[in-house]
N, CA and C atoms as a LAMMPS dump frame, in Angstrom:
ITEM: TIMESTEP
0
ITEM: NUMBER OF ATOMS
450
ITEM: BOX BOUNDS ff ff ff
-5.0000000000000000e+02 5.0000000000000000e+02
-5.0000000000000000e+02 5.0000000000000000e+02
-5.0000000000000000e+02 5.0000000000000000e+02
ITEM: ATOMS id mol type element x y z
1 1 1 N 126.128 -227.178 133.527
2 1 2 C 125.464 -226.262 132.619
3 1 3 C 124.006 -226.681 132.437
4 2 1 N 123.034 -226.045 132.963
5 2 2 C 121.675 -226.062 132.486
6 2 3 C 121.371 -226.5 130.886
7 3 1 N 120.609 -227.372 130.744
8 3 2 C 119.799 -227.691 129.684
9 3 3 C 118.204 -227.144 129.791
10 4 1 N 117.697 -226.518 128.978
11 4 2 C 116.399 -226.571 128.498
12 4 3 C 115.973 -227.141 127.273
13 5 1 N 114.725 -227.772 127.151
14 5 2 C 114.289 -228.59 126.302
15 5 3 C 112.83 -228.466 126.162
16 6 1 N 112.175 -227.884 125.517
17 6 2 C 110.766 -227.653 125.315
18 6 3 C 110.377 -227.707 123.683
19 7 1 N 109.207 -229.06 123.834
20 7 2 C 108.792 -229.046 122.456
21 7 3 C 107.052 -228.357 122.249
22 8 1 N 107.31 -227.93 121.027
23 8 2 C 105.472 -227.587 121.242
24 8 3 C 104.779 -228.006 119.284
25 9 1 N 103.637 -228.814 119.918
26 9 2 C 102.973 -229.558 118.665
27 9 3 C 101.959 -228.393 118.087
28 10 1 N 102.836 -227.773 116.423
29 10 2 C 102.106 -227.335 115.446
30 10 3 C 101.198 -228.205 114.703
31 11 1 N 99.808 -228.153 114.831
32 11 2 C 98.823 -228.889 114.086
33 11 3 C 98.817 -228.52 113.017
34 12 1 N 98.612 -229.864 112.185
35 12 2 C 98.241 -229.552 110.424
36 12 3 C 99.33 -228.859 109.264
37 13 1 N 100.724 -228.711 110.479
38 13 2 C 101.72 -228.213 109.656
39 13 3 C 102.724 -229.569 109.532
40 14 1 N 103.355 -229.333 107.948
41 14 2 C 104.644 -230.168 107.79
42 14 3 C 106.016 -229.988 108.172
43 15 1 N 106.655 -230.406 108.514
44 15 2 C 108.087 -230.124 109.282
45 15 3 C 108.592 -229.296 108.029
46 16 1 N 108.321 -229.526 106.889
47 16 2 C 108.989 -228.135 105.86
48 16 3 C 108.394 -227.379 106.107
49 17 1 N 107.039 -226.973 106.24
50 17 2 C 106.67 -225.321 106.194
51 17 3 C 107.119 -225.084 107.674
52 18 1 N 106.912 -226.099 108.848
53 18 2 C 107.719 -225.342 110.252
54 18 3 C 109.176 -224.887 109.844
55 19 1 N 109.816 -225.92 108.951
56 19 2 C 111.182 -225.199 108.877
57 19 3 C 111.993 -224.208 108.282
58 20 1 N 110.962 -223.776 107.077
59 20 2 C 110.883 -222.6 106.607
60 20 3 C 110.3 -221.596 106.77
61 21 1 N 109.174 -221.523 107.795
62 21 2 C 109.328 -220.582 108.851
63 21 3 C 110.878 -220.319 109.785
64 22 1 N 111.575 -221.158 109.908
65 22 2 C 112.219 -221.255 110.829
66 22 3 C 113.693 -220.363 110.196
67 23 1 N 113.566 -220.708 108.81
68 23 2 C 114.608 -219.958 108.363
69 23 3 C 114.605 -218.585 107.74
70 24 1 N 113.66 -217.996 107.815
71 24 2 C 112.791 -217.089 107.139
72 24 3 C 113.323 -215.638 108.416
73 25 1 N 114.33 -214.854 108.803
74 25 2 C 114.571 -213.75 109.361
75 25 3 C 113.324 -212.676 109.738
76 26 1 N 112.88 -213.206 109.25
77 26 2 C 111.492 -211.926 109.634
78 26 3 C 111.134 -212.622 110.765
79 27 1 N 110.655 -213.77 110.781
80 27 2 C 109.883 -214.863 112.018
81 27 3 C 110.977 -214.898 113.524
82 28 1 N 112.172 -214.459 113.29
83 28 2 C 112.721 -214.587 114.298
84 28 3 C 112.184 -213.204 115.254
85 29 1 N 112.215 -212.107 115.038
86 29 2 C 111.231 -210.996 115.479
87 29 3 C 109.962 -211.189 115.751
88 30 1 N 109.232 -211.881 115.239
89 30 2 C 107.864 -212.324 114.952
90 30 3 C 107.586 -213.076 116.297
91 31 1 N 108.38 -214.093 116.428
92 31 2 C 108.314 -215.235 117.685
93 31 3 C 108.882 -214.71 118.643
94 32 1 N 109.953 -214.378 119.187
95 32 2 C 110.42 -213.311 119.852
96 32 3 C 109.764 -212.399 120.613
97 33 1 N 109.604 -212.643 122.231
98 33 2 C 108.598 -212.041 122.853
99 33 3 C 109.06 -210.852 123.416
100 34 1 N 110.442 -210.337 123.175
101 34 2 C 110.355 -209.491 123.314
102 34 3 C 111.72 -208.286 122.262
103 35 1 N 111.474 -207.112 122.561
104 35 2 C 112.398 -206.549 121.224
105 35 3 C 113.574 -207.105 120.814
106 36 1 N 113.498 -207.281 119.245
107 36 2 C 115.101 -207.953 118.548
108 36 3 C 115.16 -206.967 117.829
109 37 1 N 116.594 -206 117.739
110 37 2 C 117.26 -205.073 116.912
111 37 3 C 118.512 -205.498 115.817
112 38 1 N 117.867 -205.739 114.918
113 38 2 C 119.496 -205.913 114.023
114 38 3 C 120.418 -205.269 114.259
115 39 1 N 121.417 -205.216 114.015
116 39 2 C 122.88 -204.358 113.785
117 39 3 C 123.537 -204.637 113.023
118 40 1 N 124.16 -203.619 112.301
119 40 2 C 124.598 -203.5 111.164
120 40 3 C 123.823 -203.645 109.745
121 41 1 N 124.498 -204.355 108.667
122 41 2 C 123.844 -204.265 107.419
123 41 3 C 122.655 -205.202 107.706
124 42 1 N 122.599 -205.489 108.352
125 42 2 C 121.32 -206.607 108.427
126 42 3 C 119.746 -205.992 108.479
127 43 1 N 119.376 -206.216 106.687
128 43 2 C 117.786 -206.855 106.344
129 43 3 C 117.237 -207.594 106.945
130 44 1 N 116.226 -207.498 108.137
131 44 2 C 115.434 -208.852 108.781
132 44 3 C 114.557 -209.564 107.241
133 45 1 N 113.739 -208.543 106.482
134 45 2 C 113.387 -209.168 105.112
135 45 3 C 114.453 -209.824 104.278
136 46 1 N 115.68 -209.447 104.344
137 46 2 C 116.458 -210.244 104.026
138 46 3 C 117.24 -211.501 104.063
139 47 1 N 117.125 -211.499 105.608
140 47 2 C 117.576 -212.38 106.732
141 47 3 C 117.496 -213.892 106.124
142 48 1 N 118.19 -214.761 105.84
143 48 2 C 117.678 -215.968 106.167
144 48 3 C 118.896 -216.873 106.299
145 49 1 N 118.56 -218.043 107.541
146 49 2 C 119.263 -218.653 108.261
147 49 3 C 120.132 -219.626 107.06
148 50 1 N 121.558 -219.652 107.286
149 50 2 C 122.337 -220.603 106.584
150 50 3 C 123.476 -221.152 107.274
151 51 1 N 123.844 -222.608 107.227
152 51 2 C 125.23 -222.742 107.689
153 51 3 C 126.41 -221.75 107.794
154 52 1 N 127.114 -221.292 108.934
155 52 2 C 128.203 -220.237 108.901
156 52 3 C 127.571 -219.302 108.92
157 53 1 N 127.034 -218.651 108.169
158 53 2 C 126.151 -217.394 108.474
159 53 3 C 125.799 -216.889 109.637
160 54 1 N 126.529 -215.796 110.132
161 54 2 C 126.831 -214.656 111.433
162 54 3 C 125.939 -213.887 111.159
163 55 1 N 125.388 -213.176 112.475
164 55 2 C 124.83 -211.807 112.673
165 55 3 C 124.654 -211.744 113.734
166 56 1 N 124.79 -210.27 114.079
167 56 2 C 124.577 -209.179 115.273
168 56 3 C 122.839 -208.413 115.438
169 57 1 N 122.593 -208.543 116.803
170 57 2 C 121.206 -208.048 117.069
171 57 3 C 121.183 -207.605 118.527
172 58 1 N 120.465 -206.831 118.568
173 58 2 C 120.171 -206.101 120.494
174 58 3 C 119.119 -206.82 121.049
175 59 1 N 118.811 -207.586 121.896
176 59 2 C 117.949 -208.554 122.331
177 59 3 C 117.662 -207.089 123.654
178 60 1 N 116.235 -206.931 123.896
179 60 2 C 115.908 -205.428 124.715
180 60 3 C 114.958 -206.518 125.903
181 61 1 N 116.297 -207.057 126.881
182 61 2 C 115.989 -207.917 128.132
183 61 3 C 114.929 -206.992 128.725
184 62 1 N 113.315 -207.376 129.26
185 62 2 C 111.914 -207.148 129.991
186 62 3 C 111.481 -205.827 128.907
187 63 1 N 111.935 -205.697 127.441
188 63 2 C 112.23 -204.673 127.411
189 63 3 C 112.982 -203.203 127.833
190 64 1 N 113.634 -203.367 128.581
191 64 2 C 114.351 -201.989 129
192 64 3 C 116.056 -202.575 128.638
193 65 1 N 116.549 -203.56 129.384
194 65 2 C 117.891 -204.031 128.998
195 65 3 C 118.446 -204.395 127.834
196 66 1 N 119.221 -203.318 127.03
197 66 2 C 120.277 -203.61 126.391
198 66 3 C 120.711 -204.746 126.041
199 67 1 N 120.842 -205.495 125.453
200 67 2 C 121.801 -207.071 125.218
201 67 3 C 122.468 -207.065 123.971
202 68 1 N 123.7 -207.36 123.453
203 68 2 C 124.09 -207.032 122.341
204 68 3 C 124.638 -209.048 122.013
205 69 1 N 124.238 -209.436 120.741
206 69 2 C 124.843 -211.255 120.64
207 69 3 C 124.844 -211.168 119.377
208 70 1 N 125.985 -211.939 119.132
209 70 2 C 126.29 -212.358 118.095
210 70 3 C 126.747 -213.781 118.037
211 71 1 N 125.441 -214.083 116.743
212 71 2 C 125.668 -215.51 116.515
213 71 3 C 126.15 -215.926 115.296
214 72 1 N 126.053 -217.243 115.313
215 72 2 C 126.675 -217.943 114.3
216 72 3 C 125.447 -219.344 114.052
217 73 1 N 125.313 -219.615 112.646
218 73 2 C 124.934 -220.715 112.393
219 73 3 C 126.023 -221.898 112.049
220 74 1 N 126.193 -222.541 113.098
221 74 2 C 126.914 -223.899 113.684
222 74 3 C 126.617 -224.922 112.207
223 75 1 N 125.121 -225.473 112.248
224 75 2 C 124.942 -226.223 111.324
225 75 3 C 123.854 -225.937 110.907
226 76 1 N 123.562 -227.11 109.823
227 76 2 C 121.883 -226.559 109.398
228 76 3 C 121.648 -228.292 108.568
229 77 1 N 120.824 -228.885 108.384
230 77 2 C 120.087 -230.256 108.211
231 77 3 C 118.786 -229.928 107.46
232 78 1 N 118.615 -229.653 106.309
233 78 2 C 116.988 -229.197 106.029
234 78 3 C 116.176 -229.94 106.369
235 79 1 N 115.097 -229.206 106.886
236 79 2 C 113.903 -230.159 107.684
237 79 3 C 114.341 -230.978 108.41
238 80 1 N 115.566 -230.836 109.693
239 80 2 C 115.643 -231.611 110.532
240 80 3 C 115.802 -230.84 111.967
241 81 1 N 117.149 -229.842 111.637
242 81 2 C 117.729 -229.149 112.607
243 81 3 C 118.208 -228.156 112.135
244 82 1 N 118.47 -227.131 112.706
245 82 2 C 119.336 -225.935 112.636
246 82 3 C 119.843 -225.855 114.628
247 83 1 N 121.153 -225.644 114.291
248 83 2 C 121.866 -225.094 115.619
249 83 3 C 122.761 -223.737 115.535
250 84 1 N 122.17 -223.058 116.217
251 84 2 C 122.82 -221.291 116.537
252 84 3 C 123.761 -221.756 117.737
253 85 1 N 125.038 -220.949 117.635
254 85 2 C 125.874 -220.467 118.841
255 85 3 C 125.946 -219.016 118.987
256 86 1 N 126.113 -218.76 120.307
257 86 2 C 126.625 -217.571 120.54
258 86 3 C 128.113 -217.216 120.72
259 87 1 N 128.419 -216.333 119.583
260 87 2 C 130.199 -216.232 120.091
261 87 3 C 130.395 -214.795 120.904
262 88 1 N 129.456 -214.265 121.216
263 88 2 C 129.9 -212.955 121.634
264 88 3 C 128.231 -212.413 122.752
265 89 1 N 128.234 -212.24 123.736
266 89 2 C 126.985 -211.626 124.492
267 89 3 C 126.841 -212.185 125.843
268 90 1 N 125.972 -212.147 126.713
269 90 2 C 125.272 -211.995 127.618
270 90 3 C 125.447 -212.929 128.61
271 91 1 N 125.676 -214.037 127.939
272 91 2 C 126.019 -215.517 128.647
273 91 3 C 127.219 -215.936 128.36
274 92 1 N 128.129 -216.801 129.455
275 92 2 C 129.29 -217.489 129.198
276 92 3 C 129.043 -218.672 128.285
277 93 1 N 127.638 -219.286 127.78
278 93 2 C 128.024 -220.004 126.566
279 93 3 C 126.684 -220.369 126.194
280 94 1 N 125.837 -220.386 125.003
281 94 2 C 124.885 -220.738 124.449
282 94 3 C 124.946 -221.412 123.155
283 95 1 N 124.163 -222.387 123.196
284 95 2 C 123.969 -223.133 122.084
285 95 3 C 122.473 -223.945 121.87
286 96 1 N 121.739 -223.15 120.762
287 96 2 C 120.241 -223.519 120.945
288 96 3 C 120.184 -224.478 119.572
289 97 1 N 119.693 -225.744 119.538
290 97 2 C 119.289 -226.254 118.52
291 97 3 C 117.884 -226.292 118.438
292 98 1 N 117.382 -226.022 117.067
293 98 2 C 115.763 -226.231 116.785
294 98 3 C 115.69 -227.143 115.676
295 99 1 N 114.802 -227.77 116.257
296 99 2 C 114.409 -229.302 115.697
297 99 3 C 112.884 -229.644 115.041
298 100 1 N 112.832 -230.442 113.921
299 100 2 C 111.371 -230.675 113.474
300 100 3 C 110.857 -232.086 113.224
301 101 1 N 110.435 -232.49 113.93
302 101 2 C 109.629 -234.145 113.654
303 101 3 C 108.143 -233.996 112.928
304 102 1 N 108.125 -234.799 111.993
305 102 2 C 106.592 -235.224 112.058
306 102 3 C 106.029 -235.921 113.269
307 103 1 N 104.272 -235.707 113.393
308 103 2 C 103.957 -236.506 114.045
309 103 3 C 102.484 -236.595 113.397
310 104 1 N 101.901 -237.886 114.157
311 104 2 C 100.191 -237.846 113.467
312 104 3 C 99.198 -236.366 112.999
313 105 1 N 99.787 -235.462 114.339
314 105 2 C 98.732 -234.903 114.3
315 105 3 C 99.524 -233.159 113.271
316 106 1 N 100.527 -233.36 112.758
317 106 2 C 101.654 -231.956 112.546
318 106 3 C 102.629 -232.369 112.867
319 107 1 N 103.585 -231.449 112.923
320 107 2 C 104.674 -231.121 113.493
321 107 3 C 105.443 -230.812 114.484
322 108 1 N 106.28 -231.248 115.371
323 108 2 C 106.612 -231.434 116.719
324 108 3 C 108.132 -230.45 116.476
325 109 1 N 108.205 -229.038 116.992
326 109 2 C 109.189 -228.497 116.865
327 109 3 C 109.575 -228.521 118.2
328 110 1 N 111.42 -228.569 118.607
329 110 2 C 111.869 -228.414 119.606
330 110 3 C 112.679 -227.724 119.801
331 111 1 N 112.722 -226.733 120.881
332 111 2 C 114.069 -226.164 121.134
333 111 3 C 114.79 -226.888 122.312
334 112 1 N 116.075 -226.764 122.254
335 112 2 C 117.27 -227.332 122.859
336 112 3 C 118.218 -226.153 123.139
337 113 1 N 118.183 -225.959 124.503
338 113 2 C 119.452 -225.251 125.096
339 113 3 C 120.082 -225.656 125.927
340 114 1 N 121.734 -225.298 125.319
341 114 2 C 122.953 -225.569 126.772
342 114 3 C 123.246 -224.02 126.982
343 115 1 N 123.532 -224.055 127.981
344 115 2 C 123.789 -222.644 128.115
345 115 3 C 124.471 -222.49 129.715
346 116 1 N 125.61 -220.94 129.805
347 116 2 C 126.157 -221.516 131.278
348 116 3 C 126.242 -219.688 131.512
349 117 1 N 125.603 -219.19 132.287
350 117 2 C 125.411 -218.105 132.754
351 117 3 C 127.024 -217.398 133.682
352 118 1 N 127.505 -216.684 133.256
353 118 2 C 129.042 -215.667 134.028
354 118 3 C 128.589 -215.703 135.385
355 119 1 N 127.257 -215.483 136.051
356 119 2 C 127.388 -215.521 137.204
357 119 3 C 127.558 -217.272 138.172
358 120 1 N 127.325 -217.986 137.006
359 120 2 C 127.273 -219.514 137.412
360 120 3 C 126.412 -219.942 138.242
361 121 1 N 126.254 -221.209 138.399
362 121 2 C 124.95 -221.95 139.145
363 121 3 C 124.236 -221.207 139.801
364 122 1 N 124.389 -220.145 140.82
365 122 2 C 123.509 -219.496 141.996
366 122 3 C 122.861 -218.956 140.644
367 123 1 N 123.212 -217.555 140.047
368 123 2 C 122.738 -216.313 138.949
369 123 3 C 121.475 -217.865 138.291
370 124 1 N 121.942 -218.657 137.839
371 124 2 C 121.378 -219.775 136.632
372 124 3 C 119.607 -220.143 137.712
373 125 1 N 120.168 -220.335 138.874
374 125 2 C 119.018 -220.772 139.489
375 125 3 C 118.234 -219.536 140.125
376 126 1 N 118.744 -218.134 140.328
377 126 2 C 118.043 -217.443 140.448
378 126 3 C 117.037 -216.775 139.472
379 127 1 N 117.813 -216.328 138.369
380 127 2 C 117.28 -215.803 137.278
381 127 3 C 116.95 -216.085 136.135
382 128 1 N 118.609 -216.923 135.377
383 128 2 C 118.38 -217.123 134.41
384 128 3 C 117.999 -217.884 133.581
385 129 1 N 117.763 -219.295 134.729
386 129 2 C 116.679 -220.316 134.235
387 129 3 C 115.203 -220.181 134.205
388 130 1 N 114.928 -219.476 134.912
389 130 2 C 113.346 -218.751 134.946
390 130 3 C 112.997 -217.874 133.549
391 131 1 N 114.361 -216.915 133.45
392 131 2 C 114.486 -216.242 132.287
393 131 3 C 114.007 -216.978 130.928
394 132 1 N 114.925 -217.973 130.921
395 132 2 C 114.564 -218.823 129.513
396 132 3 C 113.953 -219.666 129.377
397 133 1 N 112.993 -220.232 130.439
398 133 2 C 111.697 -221.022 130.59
399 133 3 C 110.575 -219.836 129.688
400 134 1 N 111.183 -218.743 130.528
401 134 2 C 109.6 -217.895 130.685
402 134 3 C 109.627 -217.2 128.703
403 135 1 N 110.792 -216.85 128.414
404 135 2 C 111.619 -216.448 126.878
405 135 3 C 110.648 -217.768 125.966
406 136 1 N 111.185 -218.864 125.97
407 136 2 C 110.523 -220.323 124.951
408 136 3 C 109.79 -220.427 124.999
409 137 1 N 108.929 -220.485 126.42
410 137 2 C 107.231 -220.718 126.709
411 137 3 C 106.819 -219.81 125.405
412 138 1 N 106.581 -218.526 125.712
413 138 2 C 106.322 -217.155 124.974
414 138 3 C 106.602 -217.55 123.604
415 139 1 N 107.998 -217.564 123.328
416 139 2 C 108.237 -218.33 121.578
417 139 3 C 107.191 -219.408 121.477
418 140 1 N 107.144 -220.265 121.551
419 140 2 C 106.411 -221.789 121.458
420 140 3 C 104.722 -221.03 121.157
421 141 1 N 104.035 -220.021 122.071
422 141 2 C 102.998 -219.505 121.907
423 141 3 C 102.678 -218.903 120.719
424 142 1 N 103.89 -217.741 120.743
425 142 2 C 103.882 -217.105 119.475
426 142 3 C 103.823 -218.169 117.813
427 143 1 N 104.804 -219.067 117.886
428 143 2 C 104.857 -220.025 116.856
429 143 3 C 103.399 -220.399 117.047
430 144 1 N 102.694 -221.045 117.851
431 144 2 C 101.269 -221.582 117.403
432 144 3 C 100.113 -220.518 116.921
433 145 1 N 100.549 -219.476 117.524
434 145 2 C 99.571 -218.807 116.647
435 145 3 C 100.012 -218.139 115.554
436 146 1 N 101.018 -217.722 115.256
437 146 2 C 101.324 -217.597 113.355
438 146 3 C 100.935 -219.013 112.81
439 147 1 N 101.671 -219.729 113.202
440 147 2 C 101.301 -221.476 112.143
441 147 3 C 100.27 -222.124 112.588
442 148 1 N 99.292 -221.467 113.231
443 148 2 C 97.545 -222.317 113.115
444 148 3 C 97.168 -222.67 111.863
445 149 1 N 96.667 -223.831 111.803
446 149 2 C 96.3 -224.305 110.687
447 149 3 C 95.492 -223.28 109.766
448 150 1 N 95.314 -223.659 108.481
449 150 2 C 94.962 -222.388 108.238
450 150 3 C 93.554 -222.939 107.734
């Protein structure tokens, strides 16, 4: 199963305000490079990340593809970690943890994925590791420019 692991250094921010960005439902759209659709009763202003806490959303793959996932919050650590699973969508198994360190200069947020694609190793090395390089890069961007120092 593929791992990805990409960290990217927010300047001048504290691992609490990265992590309350982080739990904050609006920001998940926000960072998100490309369309996220709630489903069902779900307030994105409402939204915010908690242990156990499920929800359903349409992830709109290059924009045009459909994706329907439903996750789950696994755990949650304030100001350390939060880990999402997927119990239902697109992939035979995902599990992303996001992580927050101090460092000299800010805050060092990381994402962490396992993840194992239905079409298996060939599909993983054709597409869908490129896929979620190219998906985090884009997040990681988006995060630095909402949380530029201010």
């Amino acid at each position: 199963m593929p791992i990805l692991q990409k960290t990217v250094l927010l300047p001048g921010r504290t691992p609490e305000e990265v992590f309350e960005f982080c739990l904050d439902g609006v920001n998940f759209q926000r960072i998100f490079p490309e369309p996220i659709t709630p489903i069902g009763d779900v307030d994105p202003s409402q939204l915010r990340i908690e242990a156990g806490k499920e929800f359903m959303f349409r992830h709109w793959m290059f924009g045009l593809l459909p994706s329907t996932w439903r996750v789950r919050i696994a755990d949650l650590q304030p100001n350390e970690y939060f880990i999402d699973e997927m119990l239902r969508g697109p992939l035979k198994r995902f599990r992303h943890e996001h992580r927050v360190a101090s460092c000299a200069e800010g805050t060092l947020y990381t994402d962490r994925l396992d993840y194992a694609s239905y079409g298996g190793a060939l599909a993983e090395q054709l597409f869908v590791n490129k896929y979620m390089a190219r998906i985090f890069a884009a997040r990681h961007r988006n995060m630095q420019r909402l949380l530029a120092p201010l």
